[in-house]
Residue, then its C-alpha position, 0 to 999 in steps of 0.5 A: x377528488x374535487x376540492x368544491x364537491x360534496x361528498x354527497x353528491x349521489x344524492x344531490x344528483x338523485x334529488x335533482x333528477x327525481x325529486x325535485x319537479x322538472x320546469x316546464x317552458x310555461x312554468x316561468x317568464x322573465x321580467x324587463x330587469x331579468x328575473x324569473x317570474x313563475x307564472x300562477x299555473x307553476x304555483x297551482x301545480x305545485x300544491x301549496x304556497x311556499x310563502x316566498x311573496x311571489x309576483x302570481x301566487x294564486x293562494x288566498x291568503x296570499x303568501x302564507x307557507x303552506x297555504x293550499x287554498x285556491x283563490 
């Protein structure tokens, strides 16, 4: 057995292969200093702000967890 493995890892697995949402091409961008920027449309899609103060969150009041209120 792998000293670093979970002893979860079916589920982990499970839940990256069919829970977790797929990113698409247009779903991200990176800036000058190599961070990931997810674009407005990412965040639309994902139904509610998660609250993390992102760059393009298009929730109104802006970076409120949960907020589902398109700006």
């Amino acid at each position: 057995m792998n000293v670093g493995a979970s002893k979860d890892w079916v589920q982990e697995l499970y839940v990256k292969e069919f829970i977790k949402p797929k990113l698409l091409p247009t779903d991200f961008y990176y800036d000058k200093d190599g961070r990931m920027v997810m674009t407005e449309e990412y965040h639309k899609r994902r139904g509610s702000c998660c609250g993390n103060g992102c760059l393009k969150c298009p929730y109104e009041p802006r970076h409120e967890r949960g907020n589902v209120v398109i700006k």
